[in-house]
C-alpha positions as CSV (number, residue, x, y, z in Angstrom):
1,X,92.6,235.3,-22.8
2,X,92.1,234.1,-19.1
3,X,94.7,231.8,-19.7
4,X,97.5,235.4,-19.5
5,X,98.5,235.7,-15.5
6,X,97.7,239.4,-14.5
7,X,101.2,239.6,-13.9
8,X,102.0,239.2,-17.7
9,X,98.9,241.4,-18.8
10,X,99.7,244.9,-19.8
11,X,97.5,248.0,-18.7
12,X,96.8,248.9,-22.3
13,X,96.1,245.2,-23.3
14,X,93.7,244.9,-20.6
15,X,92.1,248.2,-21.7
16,X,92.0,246.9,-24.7
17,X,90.5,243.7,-23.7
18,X,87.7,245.2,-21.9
19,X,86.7,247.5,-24.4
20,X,86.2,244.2,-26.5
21,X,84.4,242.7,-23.3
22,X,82.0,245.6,-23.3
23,X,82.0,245.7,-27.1
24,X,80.3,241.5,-27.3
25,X,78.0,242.5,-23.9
26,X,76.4,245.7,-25.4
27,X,76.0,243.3,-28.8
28,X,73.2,241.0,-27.2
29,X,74.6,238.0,-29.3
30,X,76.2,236.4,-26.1
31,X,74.2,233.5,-24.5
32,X,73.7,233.8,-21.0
33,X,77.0,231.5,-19.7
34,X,79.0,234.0,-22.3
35,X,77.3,236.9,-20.6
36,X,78.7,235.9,-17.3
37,X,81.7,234.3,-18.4
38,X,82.3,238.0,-19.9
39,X,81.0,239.9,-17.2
40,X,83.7,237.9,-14.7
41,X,86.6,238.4,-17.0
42,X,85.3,242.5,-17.1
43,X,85.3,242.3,-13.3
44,X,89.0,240.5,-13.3
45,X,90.7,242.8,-16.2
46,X,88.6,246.4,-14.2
47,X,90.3,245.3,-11.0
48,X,93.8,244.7,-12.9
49,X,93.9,248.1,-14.2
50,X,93.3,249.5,-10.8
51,X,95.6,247.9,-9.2
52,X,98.1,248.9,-12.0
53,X,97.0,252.2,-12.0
54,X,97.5,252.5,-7.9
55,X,100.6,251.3,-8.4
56,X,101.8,253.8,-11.0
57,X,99.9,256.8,-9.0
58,X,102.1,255.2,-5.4
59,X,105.3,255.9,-7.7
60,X,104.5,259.0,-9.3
61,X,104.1,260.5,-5.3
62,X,107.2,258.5,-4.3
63,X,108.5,260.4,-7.0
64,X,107.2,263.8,-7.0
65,X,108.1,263.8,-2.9
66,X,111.3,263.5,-3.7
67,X,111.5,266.1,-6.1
68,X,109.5,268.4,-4.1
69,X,111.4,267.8,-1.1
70,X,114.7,268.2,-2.8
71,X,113.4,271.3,-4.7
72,X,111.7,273.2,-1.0
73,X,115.4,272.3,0.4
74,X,117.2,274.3,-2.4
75,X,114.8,276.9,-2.4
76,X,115.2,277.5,1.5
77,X,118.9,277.3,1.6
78,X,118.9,280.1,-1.2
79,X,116.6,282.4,0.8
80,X,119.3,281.9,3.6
């Protein structure tokens, strides 16, 4: 699968991905270039889901100010 960009990777295929990654490390049936092969595409797919995951936690406050703001400005002009 290191062949998918990042870009094109999904989080919950990536999730999915690692949990398979951690699945064959825990198994101890990986030689020791599979161990690190596996170990560096855990590192890449961990730090893809971050990154995904900052992003969607940047747009839920993007959001959520917008709302709140919105909402605080409603509520003053009805105390008014």
């Amino acid at each position: 699968m290191a062949g998918k960009t990042q870009k094109a990777l999904s989080f919950e295929a990536a999730v999915a991905e690692l949990e398979q990654v951690v699945v064959d490390m825990e198994s101890g049936k990986l030689s020791l270039e599979e161990s690190l092969a596996a170990y560096q595409r855990g590192a890449e797919l961990l730090a893809h889901c971050r990154a995904r995951l900052d992003d969607a936690q940047q747009q839920v406050r993007v959001l959520e100010e917008g709302v709140l703001k919105d909402f605080v400005d409603g509520a003053k002009g009805g105390d008014v």
